[in-house]
C-alpha positions in Angstrom: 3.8 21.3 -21.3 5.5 18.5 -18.7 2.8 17.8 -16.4 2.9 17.8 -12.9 4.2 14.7 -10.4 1.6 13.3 -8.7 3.4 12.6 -5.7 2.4 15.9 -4.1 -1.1 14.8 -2.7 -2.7 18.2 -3.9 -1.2 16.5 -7.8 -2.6 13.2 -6.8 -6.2 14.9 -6.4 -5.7 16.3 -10.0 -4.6 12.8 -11.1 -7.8 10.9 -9.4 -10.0 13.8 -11.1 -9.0 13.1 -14.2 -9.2 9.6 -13.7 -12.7 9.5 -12.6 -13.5 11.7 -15.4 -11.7 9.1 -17.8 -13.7 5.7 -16.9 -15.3 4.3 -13.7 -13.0 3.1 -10.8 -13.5 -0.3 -8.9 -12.3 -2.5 -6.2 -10.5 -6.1 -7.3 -13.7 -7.6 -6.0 -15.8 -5.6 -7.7 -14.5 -6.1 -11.3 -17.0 -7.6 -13.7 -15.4 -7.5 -17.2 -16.2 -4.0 -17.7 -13.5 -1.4 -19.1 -12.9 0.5 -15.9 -9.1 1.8 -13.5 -8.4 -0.6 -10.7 -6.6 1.4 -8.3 -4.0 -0.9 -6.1 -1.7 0.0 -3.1 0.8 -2.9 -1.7 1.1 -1.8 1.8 5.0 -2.9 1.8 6.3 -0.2 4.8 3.7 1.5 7.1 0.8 1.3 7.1 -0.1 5.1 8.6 0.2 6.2 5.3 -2.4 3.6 4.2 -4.7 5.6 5.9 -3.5 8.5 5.1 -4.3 8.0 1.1 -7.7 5.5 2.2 -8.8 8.7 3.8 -7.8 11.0 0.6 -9.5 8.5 -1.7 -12.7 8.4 0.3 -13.1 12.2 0.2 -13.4 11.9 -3.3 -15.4 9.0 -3.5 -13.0 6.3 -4.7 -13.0 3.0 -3.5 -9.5 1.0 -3.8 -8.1 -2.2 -2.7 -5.4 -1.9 -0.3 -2.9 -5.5 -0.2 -1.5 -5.9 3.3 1.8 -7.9 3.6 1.3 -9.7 7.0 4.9 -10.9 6.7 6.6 -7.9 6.4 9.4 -7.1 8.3 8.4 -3.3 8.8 5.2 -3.2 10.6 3.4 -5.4 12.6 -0.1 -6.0 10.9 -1.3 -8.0 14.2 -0.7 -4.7 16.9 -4.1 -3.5 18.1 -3.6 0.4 16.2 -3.0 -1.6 12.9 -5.6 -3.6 13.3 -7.8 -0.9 13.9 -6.1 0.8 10.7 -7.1 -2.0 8.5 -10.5 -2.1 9.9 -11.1 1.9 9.3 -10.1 1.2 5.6 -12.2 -1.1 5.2 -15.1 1.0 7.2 -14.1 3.9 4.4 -15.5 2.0 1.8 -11.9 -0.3 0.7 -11.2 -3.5 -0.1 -8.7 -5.4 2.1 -6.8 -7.7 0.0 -3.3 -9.9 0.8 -0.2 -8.7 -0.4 1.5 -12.3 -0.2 5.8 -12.8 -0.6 5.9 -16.6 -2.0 9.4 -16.2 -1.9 9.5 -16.5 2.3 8.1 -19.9 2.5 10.1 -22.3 -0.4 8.1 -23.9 -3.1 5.4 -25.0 -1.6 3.5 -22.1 0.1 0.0 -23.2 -0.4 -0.8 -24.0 3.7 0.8 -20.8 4.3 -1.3 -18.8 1.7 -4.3 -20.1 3.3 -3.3 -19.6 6.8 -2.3 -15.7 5.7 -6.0 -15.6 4.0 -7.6 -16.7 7.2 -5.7 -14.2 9.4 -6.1 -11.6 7.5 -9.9 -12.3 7.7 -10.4 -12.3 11.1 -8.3 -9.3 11.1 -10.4 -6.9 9.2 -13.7 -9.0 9.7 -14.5 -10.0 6.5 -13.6 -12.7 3.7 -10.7 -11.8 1.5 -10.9 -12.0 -2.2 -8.1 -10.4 -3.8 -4.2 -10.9 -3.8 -1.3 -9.3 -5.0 2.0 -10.9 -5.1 5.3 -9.1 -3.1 8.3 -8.3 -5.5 7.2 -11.1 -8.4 10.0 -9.4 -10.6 13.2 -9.7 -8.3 12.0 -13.8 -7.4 10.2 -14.7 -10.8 7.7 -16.2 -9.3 4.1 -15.2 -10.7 1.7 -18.1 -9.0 -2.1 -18.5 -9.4 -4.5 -19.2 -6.6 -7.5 -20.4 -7.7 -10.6 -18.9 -5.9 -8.9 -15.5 -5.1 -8.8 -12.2 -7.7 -4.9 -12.2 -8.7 -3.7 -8.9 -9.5 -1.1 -10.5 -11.8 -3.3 -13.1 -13.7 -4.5 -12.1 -17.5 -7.7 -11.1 -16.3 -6.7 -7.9 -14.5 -3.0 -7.0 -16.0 -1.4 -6.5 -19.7 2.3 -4.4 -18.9 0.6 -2.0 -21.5 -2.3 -1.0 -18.9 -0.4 -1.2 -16.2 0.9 1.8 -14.7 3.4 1.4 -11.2 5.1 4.2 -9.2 7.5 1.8 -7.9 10.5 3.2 -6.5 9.1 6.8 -7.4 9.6 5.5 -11.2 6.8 5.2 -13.4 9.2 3.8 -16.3 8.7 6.2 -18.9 4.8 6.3 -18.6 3.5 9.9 -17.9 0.6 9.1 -15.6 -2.0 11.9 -16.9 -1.0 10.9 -20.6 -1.4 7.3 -19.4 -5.2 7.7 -17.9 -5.6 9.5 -21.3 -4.8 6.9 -24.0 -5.9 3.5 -21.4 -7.8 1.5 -23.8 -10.7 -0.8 -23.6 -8.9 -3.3 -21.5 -9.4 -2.7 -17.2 -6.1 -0.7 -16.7 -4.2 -1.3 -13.0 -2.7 1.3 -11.4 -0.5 0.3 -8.5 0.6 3.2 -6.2 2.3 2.8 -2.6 1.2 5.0 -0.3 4.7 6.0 1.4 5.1 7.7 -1.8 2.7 10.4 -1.3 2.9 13.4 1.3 1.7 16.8 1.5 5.2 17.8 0.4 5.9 15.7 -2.6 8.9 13.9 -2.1 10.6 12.1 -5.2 13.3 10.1 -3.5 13.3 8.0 -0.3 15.7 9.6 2.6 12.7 12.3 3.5 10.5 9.6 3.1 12.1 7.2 5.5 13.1 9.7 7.7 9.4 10.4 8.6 8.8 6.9 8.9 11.8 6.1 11.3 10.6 9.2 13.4 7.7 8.2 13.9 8.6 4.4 14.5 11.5 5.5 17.2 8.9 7.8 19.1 6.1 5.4 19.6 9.0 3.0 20.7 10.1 5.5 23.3 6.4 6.2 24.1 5.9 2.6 24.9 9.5 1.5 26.8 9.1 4.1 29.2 6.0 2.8 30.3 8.5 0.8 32.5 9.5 3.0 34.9 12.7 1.4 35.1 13.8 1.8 31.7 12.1 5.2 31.9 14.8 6.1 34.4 17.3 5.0 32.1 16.3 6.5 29.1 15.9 9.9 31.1 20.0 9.3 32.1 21.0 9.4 28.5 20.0 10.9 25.7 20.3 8.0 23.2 17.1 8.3 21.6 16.6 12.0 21.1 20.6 11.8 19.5 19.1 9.7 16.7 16.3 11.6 16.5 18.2 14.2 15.7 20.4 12.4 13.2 17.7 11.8 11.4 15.3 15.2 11.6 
């Protein structure tokens, strides 16, 4: 019997329950050698639905590690909402980790590692540990950084545990088979959050769509703040025509 997608958040339940019921589930930072899931999410896009699954995963009592990307060009990690967002994952029991794009800063990004690592602290208020790289398969680039809990480095990932939903594709692994055969080695399981919804999308023009929404409202809601440009926006109906285009 083909078993279900997990991309439906009342699947993904099913998944974690199975999970749990398979081995013990840690943090990065928590890892000591023993043969246990580490549950990753690289918080590429948005960072609502980081909450979102930190707040499903906490209801069930798992504890994940949640790699923000303070470079991206999607969200702004540094607004006071996100901040508070990263903070409340944290306060749910998380582990805040850096999600860091070498590929942005030439070959030598060490400075700008550490300077990420720093801001990233003060951010969520406590010392990071753990760091997952952006994209290492379209750049090649699979660095070490001594110190820090690499989600890439031997100690945490063989392609055989590793199970990724990236792009909606787990490449020919069938998760709930794939929790079932992990062997004694820690098995990583990366899943981005933007992937998941209480309708269980399986490609990305819903996804987006709800993302782009949302993005374009809380612009709105903030521009008109200025009442002249709230005049202006009230004269046209700009806005609300791409909100439509993309309902």
């Amino acid at each position: 019997m083909t078993q279900p997608s997990i991309f439906k958040y009342e699947k993904l339940k099913l998944f974690y329950k199975q999970l749990q019921e398979r081995k013990e589930v840690l943090t990065f930072n928590e890892y000591d050698g023993r043969n246990c899931f580490l549950i990753r999410h690289d918080i590429d896009y948005n960072l609502d639905k980081a909450l979102e699954m930190a707040q499903l995963e906490n209801e069930m009592g798992i504890k994940s590690t949640f790699f923000i990307l303070l470079s991206s060009d999607n969200y702004n990690p540094f607004t006071y909402e996100n901040q508070r967002i990263i903070k409340t994952i944290k306060q749910l029991g998380h582990e805040i980790g850096l999600h860091f794009d070498p590929s942005k800063f030439g070959n030598d990004f060490t400075q700008e590692f550490e300077n990420q690592i720093s801001l990233l602290a003060k951010i969520s208020n406590e010392k990071i540990y753990s760091v997952s790289i952006h994209n290492p398969s379209i750049h090649g680039n699979y660095p070490e950084f001594s110190g820090y809990n690499n989600a890439y480095s031997k100690r945490f990932f063989k392609p055989e545990n590793y199970l990724s939903d990236a792009r909606f594709n787990f490449r020919n692994k069938e998760p709930f088979r794939f929790i079932e055969t992990a062997d004694d080695f820690v098995t990583q399981i990366s899943l981005h959050p933007i992937h998941y919804s209480i309708e269980g999308d399986t490609n990305y023009l819903p996804v987006l769509k709800r993302i782009y929404r949302q993005n374009l409202l809380e612009f709105k809601n903030e521009f008109s703040k200025n009442t002249k440009a709230a005049e202006e926006l009230c004269s046209t109906n700009f806005i609300d025509d791409i909100l439509k285009l993309i309902k």
